[in-house]
matplotlib code that plots the C-alpha trace (Angstrom):
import matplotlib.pyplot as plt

x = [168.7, 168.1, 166.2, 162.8, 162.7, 163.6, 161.0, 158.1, 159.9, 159.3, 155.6, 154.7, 155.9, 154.0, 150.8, 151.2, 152.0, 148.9, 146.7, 147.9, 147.7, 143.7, 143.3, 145.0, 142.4, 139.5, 140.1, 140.4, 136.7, 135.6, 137.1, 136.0, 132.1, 132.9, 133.6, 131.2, 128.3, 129.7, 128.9, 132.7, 132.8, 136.6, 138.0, 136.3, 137.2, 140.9, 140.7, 139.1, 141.9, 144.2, 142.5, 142.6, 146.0, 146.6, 144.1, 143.4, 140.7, 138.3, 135.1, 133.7, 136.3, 135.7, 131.3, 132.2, 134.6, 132.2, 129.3, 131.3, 132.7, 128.6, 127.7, 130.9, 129.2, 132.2, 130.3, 133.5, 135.4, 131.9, 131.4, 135.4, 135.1, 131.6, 133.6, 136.7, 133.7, 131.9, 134.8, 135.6, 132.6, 132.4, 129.4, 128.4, 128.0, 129.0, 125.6, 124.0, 124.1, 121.9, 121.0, 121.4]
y = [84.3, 83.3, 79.8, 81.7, 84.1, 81.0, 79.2, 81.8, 82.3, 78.9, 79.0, 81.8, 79.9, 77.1, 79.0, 80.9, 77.5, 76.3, 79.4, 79.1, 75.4, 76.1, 79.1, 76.8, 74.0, 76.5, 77.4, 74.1, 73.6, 76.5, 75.7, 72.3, 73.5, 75.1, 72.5, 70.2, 73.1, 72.7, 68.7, 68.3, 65.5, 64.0, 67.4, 68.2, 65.0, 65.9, 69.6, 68.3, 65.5, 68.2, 69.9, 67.1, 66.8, 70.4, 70.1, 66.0, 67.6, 69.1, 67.2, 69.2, 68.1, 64.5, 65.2, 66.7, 64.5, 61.6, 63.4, 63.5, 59.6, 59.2, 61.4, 59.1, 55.7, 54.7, 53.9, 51.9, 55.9, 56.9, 54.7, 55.5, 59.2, 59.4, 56.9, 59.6, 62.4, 60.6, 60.0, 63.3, 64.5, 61.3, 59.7, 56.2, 54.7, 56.3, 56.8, 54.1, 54.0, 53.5, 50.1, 49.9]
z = [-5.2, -1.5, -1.2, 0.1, -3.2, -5.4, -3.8, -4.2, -7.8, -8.5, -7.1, -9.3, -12.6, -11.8, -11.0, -14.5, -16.1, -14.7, -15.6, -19.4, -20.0, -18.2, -21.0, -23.6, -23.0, -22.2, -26.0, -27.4, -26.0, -27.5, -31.0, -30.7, -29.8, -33.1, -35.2, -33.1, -34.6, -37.7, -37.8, -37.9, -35.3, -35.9, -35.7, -32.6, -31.0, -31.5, -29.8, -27.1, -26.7, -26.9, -24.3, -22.3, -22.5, -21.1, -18.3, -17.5, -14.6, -16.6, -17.0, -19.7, -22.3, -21.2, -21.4, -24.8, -26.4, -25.2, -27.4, -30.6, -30.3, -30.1, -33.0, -34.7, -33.6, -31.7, -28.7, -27.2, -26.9, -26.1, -23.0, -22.2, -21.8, -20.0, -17.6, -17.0, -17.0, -14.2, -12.2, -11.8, -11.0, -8.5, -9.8, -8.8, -12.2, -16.0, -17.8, -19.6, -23.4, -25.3, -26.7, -30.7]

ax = plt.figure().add_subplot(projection="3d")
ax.plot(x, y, z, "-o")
ax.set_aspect("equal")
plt.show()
């Protein structure tokens, strides 16, 4: 191959790699709104880390997985991922939690 067409070869990988992990994690969200529905907390927490881990950008995982370490009572998780969920959507402070 010439060095342009590897280039654009490369390119296109990357932006199909991308688009997969993106529907790999878009599906761990949905599975774990599933098992979130279904009161099963520590499994959702763990397909939302595994989203995460396909697609660190996305703030919904982050809002979500934050949720479940609350329904848990691990408020030290809790206050971690509304921190990563506020930064990416640039807020000032993370939310406040609630006093127990």
């Amino acid at each position: 191959m010439t060095g342009i067409r590897a280039t654009v070869c490369g390119i296109l990988i990357a932006v199909r790699a991308g688009c997969f992990a993106s529907k790999m994690a878009q599906l761990c969200r949905e599975e774990g709104n599933e098992l979130f529905r279904r009161g099963m907390y520590r499994a959702a927490v763990d397909k939302y880390t595994e989203g995460i881990a396909l697609e660190r950008d996305n703030a919904k995982l982050y809002s979500n997985r934050a949720l479940c370490y609350r329904k848990l009572y691990v408020l030290r998780y809790s206050a971690n991922s509304s921190m990563c969920w506020c930064k990416l959507l640039h807020c000032a402070h993370p939310l406040p939690l609630p006093v127990c």
